[in-house]
PDB file of N, CA, C and O in Angstrom:
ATOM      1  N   UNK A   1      55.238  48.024 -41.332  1.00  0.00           N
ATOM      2  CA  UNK A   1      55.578  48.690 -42.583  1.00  0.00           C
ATOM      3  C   UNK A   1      54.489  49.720 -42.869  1.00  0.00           C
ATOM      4  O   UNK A   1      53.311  49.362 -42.865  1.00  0.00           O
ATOM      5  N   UNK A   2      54.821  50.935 -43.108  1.00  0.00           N
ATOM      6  CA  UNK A   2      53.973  51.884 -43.540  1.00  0.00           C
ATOM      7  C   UNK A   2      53.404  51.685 -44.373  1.00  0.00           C
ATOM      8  O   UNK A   2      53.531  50.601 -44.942  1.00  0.00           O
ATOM      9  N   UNK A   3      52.326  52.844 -44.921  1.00  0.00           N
ATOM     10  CA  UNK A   3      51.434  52.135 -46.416  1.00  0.00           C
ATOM     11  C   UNK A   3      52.023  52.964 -47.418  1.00  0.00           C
ATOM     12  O   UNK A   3      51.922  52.524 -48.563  1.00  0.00           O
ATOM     13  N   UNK A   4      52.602  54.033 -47.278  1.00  0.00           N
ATOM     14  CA  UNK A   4      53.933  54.600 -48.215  1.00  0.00           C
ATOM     15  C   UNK A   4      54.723  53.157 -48.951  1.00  0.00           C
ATOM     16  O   UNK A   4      54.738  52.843 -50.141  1.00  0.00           O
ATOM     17  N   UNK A   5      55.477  52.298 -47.520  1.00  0.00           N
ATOM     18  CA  UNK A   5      56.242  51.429 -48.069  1.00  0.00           C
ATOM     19  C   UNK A   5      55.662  50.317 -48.847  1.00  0.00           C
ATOM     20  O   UNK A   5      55.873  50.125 -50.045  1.00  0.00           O
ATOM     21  N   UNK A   6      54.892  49.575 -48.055  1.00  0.00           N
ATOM     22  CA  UNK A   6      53.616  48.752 -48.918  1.00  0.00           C
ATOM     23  C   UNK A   6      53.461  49.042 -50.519  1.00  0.00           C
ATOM     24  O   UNK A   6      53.596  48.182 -51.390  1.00  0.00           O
ATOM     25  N   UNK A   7      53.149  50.420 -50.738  1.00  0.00           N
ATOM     26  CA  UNK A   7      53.210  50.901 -51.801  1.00  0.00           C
ATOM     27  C   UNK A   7      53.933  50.866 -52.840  1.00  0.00           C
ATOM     28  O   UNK A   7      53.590  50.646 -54.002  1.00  0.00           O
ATOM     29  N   UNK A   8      55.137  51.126 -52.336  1.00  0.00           N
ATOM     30  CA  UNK A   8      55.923  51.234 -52.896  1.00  0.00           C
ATOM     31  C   UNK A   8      56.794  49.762 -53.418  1.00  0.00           C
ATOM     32  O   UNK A   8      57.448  49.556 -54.440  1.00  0.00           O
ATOM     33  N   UNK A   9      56.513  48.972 -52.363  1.00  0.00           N
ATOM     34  CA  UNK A   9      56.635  47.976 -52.814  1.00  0.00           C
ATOM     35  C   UNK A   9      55.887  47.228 -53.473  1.00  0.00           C
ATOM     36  O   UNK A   9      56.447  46.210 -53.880  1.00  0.00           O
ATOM     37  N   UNK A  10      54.468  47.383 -53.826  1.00  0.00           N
ATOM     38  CA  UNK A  10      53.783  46.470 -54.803  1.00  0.00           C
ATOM     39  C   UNK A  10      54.053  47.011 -56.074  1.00  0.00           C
ATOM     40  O   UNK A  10      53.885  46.505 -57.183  1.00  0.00           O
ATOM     41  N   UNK A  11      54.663  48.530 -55.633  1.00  0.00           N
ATOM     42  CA  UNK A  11      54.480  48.776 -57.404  1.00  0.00           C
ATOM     43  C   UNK A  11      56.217  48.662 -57.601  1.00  0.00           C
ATOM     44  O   UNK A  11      56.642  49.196 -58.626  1.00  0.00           O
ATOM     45  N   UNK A  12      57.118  48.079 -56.796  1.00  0.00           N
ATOM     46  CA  UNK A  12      58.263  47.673 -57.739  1.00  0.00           C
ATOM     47  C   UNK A  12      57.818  46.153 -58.076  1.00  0.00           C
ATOM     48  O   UNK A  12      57.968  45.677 -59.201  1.00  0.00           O
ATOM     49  N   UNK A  13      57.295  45.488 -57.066  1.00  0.00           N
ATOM     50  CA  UNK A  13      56.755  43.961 -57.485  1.00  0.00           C
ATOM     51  C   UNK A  13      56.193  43.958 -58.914  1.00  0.00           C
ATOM     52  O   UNK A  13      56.579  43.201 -59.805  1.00  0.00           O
ATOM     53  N   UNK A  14      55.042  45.083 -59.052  1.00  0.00           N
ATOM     54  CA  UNK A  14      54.190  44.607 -60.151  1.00  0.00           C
ATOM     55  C   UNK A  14      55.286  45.081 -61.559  1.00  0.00           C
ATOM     56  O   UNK A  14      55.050  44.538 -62.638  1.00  0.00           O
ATOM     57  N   UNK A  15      56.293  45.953 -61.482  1.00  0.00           N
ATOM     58  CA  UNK A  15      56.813  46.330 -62.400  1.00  0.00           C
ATOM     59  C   UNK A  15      58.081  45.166 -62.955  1.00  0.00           C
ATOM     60  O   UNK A  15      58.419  45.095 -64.137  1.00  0.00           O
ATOM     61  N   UNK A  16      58.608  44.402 -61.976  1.00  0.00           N
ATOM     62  CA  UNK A  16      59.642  43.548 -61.699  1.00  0.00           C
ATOM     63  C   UNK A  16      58.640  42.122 -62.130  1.00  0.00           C
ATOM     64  O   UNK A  16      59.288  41.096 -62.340  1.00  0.00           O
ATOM     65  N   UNK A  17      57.242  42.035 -62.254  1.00  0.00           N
ATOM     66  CA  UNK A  17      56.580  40.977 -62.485  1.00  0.00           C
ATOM     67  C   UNK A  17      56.143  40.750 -64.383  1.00  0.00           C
ATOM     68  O   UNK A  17      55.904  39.769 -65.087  1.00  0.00           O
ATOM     69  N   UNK A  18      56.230  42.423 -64.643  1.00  0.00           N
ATOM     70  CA  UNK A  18      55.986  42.638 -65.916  1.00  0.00           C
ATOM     71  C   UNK A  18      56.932  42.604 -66.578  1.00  0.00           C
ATOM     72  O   UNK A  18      56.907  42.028 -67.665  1.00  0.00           O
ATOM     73  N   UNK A  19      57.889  43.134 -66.168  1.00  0.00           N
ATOM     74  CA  UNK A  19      59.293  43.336 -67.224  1.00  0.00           C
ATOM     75  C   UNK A  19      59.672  42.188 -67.391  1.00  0.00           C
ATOM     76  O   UNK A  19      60.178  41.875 -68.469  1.00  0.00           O
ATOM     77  N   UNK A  20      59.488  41.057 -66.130  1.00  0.00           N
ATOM     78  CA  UNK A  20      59.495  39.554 -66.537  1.00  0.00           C
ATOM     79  C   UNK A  20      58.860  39.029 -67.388  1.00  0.00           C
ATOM     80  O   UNK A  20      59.389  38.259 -68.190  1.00  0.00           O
ATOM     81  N   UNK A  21      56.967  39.466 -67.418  1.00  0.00           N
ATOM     82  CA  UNK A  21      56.429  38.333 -68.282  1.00  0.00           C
ATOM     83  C   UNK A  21      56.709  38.984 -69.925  1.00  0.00           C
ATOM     84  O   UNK A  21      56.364  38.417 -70.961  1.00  0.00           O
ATOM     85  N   UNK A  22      57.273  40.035 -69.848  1.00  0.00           N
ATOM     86  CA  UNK A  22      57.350  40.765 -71.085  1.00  0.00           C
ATOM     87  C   UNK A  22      58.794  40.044 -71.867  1.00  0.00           C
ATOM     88  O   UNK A  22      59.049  40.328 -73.038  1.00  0.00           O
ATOM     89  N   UNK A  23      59.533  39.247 -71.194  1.00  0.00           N
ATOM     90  CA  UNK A  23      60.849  38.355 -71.930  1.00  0.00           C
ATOM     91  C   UNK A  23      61.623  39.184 -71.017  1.00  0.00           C
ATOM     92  O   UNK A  23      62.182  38.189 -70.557  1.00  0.00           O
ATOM     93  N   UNK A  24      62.141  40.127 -70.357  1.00  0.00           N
ATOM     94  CA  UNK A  24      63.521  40.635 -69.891  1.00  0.00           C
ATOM     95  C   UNK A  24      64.065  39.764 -69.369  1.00  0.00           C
ATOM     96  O   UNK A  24      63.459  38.826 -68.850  1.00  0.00           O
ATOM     97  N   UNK A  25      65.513  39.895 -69.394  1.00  0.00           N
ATOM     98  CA  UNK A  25      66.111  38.433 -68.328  1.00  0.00           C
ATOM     99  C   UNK A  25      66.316  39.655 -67.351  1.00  0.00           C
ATOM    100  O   UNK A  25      66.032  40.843 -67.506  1.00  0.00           O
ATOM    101  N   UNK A  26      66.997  38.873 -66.121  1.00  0.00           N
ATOM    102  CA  UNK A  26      67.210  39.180 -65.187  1.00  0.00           C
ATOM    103  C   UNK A  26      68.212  40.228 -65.106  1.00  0.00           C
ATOM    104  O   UNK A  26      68.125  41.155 -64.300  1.00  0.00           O
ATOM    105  N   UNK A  27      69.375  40.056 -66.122  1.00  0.00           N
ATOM    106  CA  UNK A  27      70.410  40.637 -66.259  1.00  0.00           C
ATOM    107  C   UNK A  27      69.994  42.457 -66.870  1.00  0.00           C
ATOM    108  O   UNK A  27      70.602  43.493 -66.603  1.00  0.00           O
ATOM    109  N   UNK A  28      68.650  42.245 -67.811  1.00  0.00           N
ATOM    110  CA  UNK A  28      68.355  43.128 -67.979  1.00  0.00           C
ATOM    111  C   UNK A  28      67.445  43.538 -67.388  1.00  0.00           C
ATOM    112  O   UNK A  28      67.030  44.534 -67.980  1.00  0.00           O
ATOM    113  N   UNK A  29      66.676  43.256 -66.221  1.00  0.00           N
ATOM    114  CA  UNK A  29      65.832  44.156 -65.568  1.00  0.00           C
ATOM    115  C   UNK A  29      67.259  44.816 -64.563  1.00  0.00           C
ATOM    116  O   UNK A  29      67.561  46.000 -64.415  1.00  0.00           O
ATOM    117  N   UNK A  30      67.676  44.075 -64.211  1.00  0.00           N
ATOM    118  CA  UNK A  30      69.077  44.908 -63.514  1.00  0.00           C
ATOM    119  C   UNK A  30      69.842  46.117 -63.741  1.00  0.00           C
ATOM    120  O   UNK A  30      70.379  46.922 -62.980  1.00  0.00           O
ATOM    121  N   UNK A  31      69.734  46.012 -65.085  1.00  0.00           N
ATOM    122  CA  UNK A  31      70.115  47.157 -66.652  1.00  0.00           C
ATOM    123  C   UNK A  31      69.027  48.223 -65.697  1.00  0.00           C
ATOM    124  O   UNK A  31      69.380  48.879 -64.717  1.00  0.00           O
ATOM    125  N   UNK A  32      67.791  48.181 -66.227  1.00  0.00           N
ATOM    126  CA  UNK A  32      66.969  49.082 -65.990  1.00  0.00           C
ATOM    127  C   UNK A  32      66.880  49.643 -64.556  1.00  0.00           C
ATOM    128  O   UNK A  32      66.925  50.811 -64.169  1.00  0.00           O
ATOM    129  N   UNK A  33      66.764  48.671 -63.984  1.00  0.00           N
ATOM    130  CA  UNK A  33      66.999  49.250 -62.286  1.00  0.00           C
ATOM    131  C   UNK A  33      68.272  50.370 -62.233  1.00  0.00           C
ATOM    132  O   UNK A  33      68.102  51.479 -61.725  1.00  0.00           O
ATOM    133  N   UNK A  34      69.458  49.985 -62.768  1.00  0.00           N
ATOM    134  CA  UNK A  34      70.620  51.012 -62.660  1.00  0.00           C
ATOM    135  C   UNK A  34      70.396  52.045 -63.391  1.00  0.00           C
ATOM    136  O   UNK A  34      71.232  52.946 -63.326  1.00  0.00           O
ATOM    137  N   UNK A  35      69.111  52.232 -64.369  1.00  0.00           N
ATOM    138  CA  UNK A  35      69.060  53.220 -64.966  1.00  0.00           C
ATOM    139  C   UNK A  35      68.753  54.125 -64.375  1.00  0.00           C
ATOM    140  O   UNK A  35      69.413  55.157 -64.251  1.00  0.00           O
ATOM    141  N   UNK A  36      67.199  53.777 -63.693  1.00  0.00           N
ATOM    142  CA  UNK A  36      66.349  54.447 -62.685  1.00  0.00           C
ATOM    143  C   UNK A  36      66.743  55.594 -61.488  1.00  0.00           C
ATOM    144  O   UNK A  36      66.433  56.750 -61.201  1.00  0.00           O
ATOM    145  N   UNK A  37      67.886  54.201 -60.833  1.00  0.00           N
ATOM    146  CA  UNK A  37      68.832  54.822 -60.002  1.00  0.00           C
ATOM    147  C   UNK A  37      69.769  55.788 -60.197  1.00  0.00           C
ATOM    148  O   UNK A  37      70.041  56.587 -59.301  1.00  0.00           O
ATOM    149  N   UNK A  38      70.506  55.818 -61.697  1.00  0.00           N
ATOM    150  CA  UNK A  38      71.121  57.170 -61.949  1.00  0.00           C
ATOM    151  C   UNK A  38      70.242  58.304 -62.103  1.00  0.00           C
ATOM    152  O   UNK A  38      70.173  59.338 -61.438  1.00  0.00           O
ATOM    153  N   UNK A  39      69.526  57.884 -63.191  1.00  0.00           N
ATOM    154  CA  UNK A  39      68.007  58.826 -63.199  1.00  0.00           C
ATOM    155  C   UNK A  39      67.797  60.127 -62.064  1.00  0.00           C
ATOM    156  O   UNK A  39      67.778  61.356 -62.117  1.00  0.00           O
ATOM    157  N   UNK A  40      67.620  58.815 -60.772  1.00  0.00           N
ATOM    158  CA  UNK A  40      66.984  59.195 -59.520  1.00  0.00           C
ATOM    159  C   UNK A  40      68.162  60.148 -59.053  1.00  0.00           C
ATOM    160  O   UNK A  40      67.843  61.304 -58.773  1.00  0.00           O
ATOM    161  N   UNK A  41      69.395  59.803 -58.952  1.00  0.00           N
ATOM    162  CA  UNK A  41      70.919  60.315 -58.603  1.00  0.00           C
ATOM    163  C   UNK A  41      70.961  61.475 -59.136  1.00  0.00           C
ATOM    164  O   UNK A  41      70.893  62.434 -58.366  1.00  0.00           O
ATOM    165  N   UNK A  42      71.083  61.721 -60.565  1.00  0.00           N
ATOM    166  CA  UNK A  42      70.908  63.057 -61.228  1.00  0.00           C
ATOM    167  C   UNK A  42      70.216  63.814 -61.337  1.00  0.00           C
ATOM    168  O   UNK A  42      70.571  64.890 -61.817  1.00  0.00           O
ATOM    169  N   UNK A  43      68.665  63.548 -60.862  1.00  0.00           N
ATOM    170  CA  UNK A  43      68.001  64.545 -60.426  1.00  0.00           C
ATOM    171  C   UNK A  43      68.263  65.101 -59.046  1.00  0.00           C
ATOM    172  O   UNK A  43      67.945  66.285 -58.933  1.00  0.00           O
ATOM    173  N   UNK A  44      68.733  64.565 -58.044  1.00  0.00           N
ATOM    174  CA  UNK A  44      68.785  64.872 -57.305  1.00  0.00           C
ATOM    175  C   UNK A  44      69.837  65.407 -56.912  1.00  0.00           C
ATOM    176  O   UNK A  44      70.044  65.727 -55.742  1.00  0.00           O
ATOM    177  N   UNK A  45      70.668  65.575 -57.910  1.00  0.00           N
ATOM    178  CA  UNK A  45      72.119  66.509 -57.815  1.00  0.00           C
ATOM    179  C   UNK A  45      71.802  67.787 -58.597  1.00  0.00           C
ATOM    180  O   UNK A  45      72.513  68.782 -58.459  1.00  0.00           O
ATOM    181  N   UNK A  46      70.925  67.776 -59.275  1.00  0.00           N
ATOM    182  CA  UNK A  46      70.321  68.735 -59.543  1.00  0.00           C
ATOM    183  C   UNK A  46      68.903  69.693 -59.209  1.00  0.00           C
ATOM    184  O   UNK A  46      68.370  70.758 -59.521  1.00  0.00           O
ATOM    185  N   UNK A  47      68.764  68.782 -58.553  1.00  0.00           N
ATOM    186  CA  UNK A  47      67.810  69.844 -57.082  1.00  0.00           C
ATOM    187  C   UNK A  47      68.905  70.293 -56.249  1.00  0.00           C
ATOM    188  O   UNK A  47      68.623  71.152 -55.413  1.00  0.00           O
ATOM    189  N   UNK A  48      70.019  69.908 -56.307  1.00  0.00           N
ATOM    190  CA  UNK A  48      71.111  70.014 -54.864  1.00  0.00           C
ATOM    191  C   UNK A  48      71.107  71.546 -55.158  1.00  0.00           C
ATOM    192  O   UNK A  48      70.734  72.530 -54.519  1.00  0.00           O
ATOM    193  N   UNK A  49      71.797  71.309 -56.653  1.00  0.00           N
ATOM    194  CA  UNK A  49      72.735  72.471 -57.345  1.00  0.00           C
ATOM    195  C   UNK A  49      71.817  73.610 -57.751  1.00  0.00           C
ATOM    196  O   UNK A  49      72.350  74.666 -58.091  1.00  0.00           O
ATOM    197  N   UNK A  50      70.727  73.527 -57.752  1.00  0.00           N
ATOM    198  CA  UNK A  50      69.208  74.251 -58.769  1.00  0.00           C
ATOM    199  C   UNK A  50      68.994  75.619 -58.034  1.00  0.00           C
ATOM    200  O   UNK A  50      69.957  76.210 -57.545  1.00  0.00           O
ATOM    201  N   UNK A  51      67.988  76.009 -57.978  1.00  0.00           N
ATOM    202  CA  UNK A  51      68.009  77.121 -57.649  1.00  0.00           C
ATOM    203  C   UNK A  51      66.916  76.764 -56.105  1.00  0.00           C
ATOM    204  O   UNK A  51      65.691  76.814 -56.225  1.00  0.00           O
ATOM    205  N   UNK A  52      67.680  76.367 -54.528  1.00  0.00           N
ATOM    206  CA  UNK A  52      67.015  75.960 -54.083  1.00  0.00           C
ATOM    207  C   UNK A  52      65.603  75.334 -53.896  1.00  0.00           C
ATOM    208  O   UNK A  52      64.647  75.333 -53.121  1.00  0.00           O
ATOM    209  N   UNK A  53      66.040  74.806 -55.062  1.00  0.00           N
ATOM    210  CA  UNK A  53      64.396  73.587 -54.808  1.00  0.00           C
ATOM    211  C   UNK A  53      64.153  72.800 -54.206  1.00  0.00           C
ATOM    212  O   UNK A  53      65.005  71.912 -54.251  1.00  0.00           O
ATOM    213  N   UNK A  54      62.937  72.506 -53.256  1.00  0.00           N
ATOM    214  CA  UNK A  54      62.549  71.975 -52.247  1.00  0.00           C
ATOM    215  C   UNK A  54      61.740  70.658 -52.622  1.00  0.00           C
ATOM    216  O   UNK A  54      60.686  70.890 -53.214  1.00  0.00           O
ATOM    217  N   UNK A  55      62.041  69.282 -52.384  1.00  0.00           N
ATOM    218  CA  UNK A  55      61.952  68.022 -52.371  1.00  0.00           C
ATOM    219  C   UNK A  55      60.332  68.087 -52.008  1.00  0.00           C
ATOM    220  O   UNK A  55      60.127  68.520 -50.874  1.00  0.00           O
ATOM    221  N   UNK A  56      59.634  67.881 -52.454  1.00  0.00           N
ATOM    222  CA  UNK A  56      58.098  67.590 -51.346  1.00  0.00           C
ATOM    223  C   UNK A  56      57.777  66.101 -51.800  1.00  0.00           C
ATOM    224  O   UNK A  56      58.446  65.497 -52.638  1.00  0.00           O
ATOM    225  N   UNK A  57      56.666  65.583 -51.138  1.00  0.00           N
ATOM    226  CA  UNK A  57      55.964  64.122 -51.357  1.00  0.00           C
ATOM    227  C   UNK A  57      54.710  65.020 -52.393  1.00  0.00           C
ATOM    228  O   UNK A  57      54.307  66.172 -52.237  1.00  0.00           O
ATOM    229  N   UNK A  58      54.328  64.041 -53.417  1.00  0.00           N
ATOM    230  CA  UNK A  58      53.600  64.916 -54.269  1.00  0.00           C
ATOM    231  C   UNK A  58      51.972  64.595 -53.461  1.00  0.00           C
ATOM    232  O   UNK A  58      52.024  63.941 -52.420  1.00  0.00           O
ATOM    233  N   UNK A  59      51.314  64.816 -53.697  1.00  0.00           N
ATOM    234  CA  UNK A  59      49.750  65.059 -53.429  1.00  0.00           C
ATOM    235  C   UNK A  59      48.911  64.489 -54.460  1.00  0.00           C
ATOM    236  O   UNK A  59      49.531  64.396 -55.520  1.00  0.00           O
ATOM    237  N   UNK A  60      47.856  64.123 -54.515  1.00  0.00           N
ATOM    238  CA  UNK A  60      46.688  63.659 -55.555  1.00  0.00           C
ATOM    239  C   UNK A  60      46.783  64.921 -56.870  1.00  0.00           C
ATOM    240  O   UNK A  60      46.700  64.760 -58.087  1.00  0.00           O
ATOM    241  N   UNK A  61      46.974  66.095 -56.125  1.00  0.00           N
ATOM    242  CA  UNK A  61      46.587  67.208 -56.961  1.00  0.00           C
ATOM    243  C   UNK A  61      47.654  67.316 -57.915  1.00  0.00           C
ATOM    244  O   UNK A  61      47.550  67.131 -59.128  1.00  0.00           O
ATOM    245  N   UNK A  62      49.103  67.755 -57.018  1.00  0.00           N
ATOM    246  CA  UNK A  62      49.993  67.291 -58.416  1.00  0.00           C
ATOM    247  C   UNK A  62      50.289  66.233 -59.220  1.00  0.00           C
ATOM    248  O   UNK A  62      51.004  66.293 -60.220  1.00  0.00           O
ATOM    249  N   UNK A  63      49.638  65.070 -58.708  1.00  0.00           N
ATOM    250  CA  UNK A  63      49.810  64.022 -60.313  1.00  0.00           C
ATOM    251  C   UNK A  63      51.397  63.452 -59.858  1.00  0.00           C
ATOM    252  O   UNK A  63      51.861  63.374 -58.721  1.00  0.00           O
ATOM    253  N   UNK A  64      51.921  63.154 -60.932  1.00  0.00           N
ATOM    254  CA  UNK A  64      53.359  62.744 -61.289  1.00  0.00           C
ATOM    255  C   UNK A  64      54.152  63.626 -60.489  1.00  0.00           C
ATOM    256  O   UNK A  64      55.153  63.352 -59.826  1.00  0.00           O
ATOM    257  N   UNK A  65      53.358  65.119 -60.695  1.00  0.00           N
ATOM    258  CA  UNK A  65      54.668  65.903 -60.544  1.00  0.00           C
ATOM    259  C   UNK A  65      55.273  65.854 -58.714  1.00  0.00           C
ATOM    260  O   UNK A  65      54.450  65.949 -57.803  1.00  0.00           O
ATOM    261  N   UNK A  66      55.910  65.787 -58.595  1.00  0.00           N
ATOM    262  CA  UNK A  66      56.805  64.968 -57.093  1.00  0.00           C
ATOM    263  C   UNK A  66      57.596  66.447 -56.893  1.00  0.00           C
ATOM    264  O   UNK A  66      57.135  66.516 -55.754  1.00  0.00           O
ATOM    265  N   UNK A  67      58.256  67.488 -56.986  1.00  0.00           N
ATOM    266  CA  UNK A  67      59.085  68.273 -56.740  1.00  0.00           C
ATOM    267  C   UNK A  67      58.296  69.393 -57.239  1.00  0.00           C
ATOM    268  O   UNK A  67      57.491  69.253 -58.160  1.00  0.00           O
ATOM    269  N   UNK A  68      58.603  70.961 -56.403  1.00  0.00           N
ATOM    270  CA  UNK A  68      57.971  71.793 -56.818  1.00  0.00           C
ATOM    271  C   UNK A  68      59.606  72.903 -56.103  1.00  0.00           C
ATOM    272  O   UNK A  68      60.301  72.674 -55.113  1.00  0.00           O
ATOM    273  N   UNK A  69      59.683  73.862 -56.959  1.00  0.00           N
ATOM    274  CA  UNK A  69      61.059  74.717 -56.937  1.00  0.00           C
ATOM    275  C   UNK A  69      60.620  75.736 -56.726  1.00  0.00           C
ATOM    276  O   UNK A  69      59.592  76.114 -57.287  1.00  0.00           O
ATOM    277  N   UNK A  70      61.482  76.691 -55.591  1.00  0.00           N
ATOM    278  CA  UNK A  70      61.352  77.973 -55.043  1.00  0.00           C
ATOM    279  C   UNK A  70      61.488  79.106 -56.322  1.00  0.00           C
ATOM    280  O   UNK A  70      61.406  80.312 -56.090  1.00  0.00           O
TER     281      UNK A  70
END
């Protein structure tokens, strides 16, 4: 497993560990997961449609920001 994936998986663990100790039931971390995923869906139909914007992996330097547009 890469350390991308590793990654990525401790931080759905640690988020899936919190939303637990925080009271969510199960039914509703599920809620939220489908949110994410449309979230994730609609942005990315809107990079499709955008004004060719190009997907990148973000860098230390950009922070959060994950996508940068032509």
């Amino acid at each position: 497993m890469s350390t991308d994936q590793k990654g990525t998986r401790i931080l759905a663990r640690t988020f899936f560990n919190q939303l637990r100790a925080s009271g969510y039931t199960p039914h509703q971390v599920i809620g939220i997961a489908t949110e994410l995923l449309d979230l994730v869906t609609t942005d990315l139909a809107e990079l499709k449609e955008g004004d060719k914007g190009v997907a990148v992996q973000a860098t230390p330097e950009q922070g959060a920001e994950w996508r940068q547009r032509a």
